[in-house]
C-alpha positions in Angstrom: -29.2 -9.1 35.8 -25.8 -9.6 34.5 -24.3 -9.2 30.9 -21.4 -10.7 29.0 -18.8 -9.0 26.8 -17.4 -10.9 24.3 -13.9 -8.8 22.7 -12.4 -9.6 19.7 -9.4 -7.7 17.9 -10.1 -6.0 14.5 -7.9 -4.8 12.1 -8.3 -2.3 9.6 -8.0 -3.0 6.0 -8.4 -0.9 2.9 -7.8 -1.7 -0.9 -6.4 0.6 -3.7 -6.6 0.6 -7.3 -2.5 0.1 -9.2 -3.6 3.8 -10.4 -3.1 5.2 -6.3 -0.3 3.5 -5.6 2.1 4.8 -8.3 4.0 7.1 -6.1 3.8 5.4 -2.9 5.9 2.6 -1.3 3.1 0.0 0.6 4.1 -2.4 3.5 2.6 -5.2 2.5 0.1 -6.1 -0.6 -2.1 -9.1 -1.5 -2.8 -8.7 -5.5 -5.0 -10.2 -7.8 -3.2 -9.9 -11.1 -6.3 -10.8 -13.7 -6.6 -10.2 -17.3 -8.5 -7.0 -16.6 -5.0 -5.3 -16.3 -3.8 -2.6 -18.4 -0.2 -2.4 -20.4 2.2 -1.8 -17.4 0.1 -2.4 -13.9 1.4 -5.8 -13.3 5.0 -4.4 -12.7 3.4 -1.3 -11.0 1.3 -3.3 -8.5 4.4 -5.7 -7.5 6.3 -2.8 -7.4 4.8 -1.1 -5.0 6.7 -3.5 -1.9 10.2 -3.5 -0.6 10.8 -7.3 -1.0 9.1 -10.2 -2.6 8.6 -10.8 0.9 5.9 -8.4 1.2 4.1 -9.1 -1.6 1.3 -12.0 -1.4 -0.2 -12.8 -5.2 -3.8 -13.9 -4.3 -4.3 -14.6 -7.9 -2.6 -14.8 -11.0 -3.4 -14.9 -15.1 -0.6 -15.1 -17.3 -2.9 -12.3 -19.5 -2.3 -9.7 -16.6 1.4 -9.1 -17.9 0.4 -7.2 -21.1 3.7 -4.7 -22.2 2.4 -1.9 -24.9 4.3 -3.3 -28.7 5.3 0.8 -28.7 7.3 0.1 -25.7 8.5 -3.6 -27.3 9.7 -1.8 -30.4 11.3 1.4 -29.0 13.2 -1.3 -26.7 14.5 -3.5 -29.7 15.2 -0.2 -31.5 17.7 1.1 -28.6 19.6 -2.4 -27.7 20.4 -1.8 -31.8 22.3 1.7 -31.4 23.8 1.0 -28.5 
């Protein structure tokens, strides 16, 4: 009787949400940036890499770059006093 082993490499993978990443800096990233984003995550998921380099956008919407009109406004209101 003989047998035959057949080896192939694996490499680990894992996802995270743009909530877990906020305070950590990530080697590398592949994102899908959707419209199911919130006010915000866009910049915090690309964000999360070194260089552009490092960061591989899967997919992309337009609709996933949402910024809060609070945050528009206090912006506009702070370029005028200063």
């Amino acid at each position: 009787m003989s047998a035959c082993r057949i080896q192939f490499p694996l490499q680990n993978a894992f996802a995270l949400t743009v909530h877990k990443t906020q305070a950590i800096t990530l080697p590398k990233a592949s994102l899908h940036l959707d419209d199911q984003m919130f006010a915000g995550q866009a910049y915090v998921a690309i964000s999360r890499c070194r260089s552009w380099d490092d960061v591989e956008i899967l997919s992309l919407t337009l609709d996933a770059f949402k910024v809060d009109e609070k945050v528009k406004k206090e912006y506009i209101r702070l370029e005028q006093i200063s």
